[in-house]
C-alpha positions as CSV (number, residue, x, y, z in Angstrom):
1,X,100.4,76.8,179.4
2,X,103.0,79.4,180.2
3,X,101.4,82.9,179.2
4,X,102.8,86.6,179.2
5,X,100.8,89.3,179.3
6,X,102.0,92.8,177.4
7,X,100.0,95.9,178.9
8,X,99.3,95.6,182.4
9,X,96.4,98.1,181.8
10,X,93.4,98.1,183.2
11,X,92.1,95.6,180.8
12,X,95.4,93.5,181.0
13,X,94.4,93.0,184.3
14,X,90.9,91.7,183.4
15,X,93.3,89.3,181.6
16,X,94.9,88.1,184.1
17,X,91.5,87.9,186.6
18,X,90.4,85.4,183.8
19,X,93.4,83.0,183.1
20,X,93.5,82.6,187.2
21,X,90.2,80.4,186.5
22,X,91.8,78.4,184.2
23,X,93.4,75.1,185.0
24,X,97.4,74.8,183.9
25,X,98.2,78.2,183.3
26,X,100.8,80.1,184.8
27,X,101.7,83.8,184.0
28,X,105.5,83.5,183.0
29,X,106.1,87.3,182.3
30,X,104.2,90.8,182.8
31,X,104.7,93.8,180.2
32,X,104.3,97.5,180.6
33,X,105.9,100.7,180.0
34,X,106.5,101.3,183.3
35,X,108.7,99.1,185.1
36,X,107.4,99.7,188.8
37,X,103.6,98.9,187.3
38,X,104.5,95.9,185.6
39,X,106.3,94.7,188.9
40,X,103.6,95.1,191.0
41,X,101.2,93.6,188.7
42,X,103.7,90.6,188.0
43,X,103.9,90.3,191.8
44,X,100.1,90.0,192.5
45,X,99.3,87.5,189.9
46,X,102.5,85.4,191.0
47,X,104.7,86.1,187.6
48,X,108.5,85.4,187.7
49,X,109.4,87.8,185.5
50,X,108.6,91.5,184.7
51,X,110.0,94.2,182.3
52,X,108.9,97.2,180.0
53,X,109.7,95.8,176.7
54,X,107.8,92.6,174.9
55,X,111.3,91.8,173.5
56,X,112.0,90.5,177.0
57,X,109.2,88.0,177.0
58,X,109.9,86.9,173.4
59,X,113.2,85.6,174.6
60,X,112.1,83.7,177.2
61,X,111.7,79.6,177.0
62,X,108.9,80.1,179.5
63,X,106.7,81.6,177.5
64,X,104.4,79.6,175.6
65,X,101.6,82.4,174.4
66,X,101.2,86.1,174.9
67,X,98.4,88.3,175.3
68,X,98.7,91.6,173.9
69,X,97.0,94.5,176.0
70,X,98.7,97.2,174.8
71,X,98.0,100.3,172.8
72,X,96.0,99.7,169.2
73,X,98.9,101.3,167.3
74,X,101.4,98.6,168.5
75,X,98.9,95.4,167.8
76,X,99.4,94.4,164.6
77,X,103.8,95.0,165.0
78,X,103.7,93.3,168.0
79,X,101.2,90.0,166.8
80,X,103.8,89.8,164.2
81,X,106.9,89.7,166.6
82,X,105.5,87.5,168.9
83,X,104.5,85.1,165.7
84,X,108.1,85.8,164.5
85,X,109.5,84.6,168.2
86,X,107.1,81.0,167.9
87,X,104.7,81.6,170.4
88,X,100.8,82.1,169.8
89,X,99.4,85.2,170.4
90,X,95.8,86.9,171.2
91,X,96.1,90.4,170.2
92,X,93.1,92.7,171.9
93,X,90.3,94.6,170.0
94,X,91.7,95.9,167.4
95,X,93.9,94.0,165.5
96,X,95.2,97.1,164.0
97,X,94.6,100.7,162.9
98,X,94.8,100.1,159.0
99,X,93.5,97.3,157.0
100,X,97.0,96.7,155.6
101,X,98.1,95.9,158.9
102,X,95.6,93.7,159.5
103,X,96.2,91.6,156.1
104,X,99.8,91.6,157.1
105,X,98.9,89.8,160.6
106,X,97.0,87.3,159.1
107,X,99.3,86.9,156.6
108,X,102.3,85.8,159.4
109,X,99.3,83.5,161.1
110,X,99.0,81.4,157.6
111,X,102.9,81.5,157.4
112,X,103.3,80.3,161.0
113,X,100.1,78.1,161.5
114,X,100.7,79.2,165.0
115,X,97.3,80.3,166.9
116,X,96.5,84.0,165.8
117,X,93.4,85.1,168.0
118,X,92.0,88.6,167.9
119,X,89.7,90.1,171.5
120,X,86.3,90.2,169.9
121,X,84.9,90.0,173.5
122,X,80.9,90.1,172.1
123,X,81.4,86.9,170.4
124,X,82.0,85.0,173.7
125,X,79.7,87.1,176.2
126,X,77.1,84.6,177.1
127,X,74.2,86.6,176.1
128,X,75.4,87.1,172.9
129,X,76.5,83.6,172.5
130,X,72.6,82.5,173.4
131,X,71.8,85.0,170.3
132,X,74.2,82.9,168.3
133,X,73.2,79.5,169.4
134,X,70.0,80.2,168.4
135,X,70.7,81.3,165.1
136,X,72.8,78.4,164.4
137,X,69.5,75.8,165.8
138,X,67.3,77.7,163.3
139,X,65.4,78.9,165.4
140,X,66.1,82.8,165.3
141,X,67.2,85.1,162.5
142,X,68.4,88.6,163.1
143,X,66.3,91.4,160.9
144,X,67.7,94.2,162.5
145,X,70.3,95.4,165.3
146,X,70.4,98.4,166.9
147,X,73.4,99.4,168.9
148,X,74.5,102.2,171.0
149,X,78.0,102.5,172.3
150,X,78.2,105.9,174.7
151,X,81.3,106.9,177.1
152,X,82.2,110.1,178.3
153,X,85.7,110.4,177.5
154,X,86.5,114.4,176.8
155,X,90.0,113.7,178.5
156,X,92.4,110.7,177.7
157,X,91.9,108.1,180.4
158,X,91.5,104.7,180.9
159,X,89.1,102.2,182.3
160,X,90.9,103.4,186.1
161,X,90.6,106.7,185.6
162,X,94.5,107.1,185.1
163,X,96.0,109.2,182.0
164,X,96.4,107.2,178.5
165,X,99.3,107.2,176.7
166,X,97.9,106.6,173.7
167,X,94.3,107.9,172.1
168,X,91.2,105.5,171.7
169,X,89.0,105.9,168.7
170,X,85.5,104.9,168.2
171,X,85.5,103.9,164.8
172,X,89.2,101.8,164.9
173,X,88.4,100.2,168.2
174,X,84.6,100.5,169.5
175,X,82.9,100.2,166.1
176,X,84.8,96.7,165.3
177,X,82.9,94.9,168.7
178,X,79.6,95.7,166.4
179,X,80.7,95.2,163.4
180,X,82.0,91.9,163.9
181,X,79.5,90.7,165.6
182,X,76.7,91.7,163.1
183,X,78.4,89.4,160.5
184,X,78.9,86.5,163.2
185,X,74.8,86.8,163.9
186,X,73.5,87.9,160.5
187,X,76.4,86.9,157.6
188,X,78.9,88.8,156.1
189,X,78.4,92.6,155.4
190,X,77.5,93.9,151.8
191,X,76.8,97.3,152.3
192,X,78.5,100.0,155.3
193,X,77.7,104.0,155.4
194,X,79.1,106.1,158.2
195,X,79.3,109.8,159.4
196,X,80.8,111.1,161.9
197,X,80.8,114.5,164.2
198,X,83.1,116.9,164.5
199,X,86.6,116.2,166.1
200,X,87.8,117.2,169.7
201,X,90.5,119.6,169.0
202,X,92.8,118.4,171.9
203,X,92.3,114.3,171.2
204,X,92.4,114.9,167.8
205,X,89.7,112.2,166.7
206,X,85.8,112.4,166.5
207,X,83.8,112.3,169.4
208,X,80.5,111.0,167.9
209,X,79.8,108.8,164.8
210,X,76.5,107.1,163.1
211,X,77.2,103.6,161.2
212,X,74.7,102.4,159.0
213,X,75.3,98.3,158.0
214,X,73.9,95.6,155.7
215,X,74.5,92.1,155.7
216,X,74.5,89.7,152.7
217,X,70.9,88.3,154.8
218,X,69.3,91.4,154.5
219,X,69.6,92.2,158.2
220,X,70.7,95.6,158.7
221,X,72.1,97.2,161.6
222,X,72.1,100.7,163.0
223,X,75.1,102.1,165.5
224,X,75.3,105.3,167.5
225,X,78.5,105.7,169.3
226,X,80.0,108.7,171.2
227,X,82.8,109.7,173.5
228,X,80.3,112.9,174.8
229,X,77.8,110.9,176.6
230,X,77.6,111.7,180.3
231,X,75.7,108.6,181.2
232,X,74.7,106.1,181.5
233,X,77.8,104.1,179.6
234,X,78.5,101.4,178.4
235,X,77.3,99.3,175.1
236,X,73.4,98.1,174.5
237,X,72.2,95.7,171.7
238,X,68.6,95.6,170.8
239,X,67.9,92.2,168.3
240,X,64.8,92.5,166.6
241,X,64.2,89.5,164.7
242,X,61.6,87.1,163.2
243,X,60.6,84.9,166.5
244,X,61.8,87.2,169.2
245,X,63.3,90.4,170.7
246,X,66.2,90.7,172.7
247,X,68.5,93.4,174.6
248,X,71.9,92.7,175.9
249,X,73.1,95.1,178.3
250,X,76.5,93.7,179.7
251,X,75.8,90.2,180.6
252,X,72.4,90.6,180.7
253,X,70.1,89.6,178.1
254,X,65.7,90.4,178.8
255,X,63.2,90.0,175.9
256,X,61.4,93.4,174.2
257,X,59.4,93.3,177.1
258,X,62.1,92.9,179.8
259,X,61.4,89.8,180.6
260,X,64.8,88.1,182.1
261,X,66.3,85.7,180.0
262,X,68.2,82.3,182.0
263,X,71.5,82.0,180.7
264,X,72.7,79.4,183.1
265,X,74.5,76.4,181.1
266,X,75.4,78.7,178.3
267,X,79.0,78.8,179.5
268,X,81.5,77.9,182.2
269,X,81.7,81.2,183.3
270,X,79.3,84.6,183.2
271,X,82.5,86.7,182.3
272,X,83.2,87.2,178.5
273,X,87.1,87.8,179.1
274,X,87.6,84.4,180.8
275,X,85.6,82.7,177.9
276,X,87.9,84.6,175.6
277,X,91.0,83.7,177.5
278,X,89.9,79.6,177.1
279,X,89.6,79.5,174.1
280,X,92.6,80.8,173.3
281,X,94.0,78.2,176.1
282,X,91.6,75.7,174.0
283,X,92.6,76.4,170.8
284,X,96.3,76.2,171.1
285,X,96.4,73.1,172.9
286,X,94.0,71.4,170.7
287,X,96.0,72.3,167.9
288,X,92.9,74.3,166.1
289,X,91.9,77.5,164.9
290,X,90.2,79.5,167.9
291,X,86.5,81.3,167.3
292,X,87.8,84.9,166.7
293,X,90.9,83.8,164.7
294,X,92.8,87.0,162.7
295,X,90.6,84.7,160.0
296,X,87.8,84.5,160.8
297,X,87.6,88.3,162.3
298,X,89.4,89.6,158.9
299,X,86.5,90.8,157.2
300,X,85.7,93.2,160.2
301,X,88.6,95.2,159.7
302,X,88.2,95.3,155.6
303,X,84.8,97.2,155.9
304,X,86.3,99.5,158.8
305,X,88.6,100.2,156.3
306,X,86.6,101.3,154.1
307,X,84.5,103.5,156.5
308,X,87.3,105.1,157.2
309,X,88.4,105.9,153.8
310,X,84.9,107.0,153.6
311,X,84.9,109.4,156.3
312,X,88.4,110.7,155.2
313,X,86.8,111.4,151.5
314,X,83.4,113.2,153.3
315,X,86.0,115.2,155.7
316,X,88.1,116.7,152.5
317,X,84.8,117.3,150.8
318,X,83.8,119.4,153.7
């Protein structure tokens, strides 16, 4: 399996850390906007080939699959393209930044049948997926969620620490981890509120938002997420349900009363990015629909949608 990556990012890299662990894959190409990073980066993982536009990579014969890392206004374009070019494609969270992008990328999957996979990370993190396989043996059933997603992001950087050249958004990007993975634990979502704070006047986008969620179950699900938080970051899930509590705070998962849970045998591997990455590996050789398919991820993007055309209506009502 011959993959090039496009966005050799700090999360490309992640990527890449990932589909080292996986037996018959080879990078073929490395993609960024600057020529001497994607060089260096193509260099250390052992790439042949490097360059600054996916075009490049497209063309080759030695690409199989590409993973797209780049920035979320470029995803859904660029799934199309690589579709367009024959090879499979796993586009990172989010698919897009408008729900009629989204439609159109799953709309080039079912034209292509080639493997259309989207980075919904929380679906393969094993304490999540110990969550899941509970639900599925009957044994659990989600009443309510409550989420928090904090960073401290006032200035646009990445993951490294280095300047962005493109802006992140909590609602488009950070929101859709949650959202999805609500409907995958508790069914498909009926009902979606949101508000959001006021908007930083150099980024441009709002720095603190409030979603309120119902599924067609019942459960509901409350998220907080802001860019203002000065510690301690990251993302926590707390799932209250009918036989058990549990908290999920990066790959760790304790009851309500902090009591560790063992996920040992849960997966091959403790790292959700890796778990991602095989599957997409998986899927495309198996000739099957991956878990996070543009399909089965669609609905996600259809009630961000509509909070966002909410939140435009409540900001030209203010």
């Amino acid at each position: 399996m011959r993959i090039a990556l496009a966005g050799a990012g700090a999360f490309g890299e992640k990527h890449l850390d990932g589909l080292k662990n996986i037996d018959g894959v080879e990078i073929a190409s490395v993609i960024s906007r600057r020529a001497e990073q994607a060089a260096e980066v193509a260099a250390k993982y052992g790439a042949p080939h490097s360059g600054t536009e996916l075009s490049e990579a497209l063309a080759r014969d030695d690409v199989d699959a590409v993973i797209l890392c780049t920035p979320t206004q470029m995803h859904a374009e660029q799934a199309i393209a690589c579709m367009d070019a024959g090879k499979h494609v796993q586009v990172e969270i989010p698919l897009s930044d408008s729900w009629a992008d989204a439609q159109k990328v799953l709309d080039k999957s079912r034209e292509t049948g080639l493997v259309c996979m989207v980075g919904h990370t929380r679906r393969f993190n094993p304490s999540h997926q110990y969550v899941h396989n509970r639900i599925v043996e009957g044994d659990f059933n989600v009443l309510q969620m409550d989420v928090q997603t904090y960073f401290f992001r006032r200035k646009n950087m990445n993951a490294k620490g280095e300047p962005r050249s493109w802006t992140d958004h909590l609602l488009w990007h950070h929101a859709a981890h949650t959202i999805d993975l609500f409907a995958y634990q508790a069914g498909k979502i009926v009902t979606a509120n949101a508000i959001q704070g006021p908007k930083n006047p150099e980024l441009g986008i709002a720095m603190d938002m409030s979603i309120q969620l119902k599924s067609e179950s019942g459960a509901i699900c409350t998220l907080s997420l802001s860019f203002n938080n000065d510690g301690p970051l990251g993302t926590f899930f707390r799932y209250i349900g009918d036989s058990a509590t549990y908290i999920a705070r990066y790959d760790d998962l304790v009851t309500g009363k902090e009591e560790p849970v063992d996920l040992a045998g849960v997966a091959v591997s403790s790292n959700g990015i890796e778990l991602q990455d095989r599957e997409f590996v998986a899927a495309i050789r198996e000739g099957r629909e991956p878990n996070s398919s543009v399909q089965s991820v669609i609905d996600c993007y259809r009630v961000i949608g509509e909070l966002a055309a909410s939140l435009e209506a409540q900001d030209g009502w203010s």
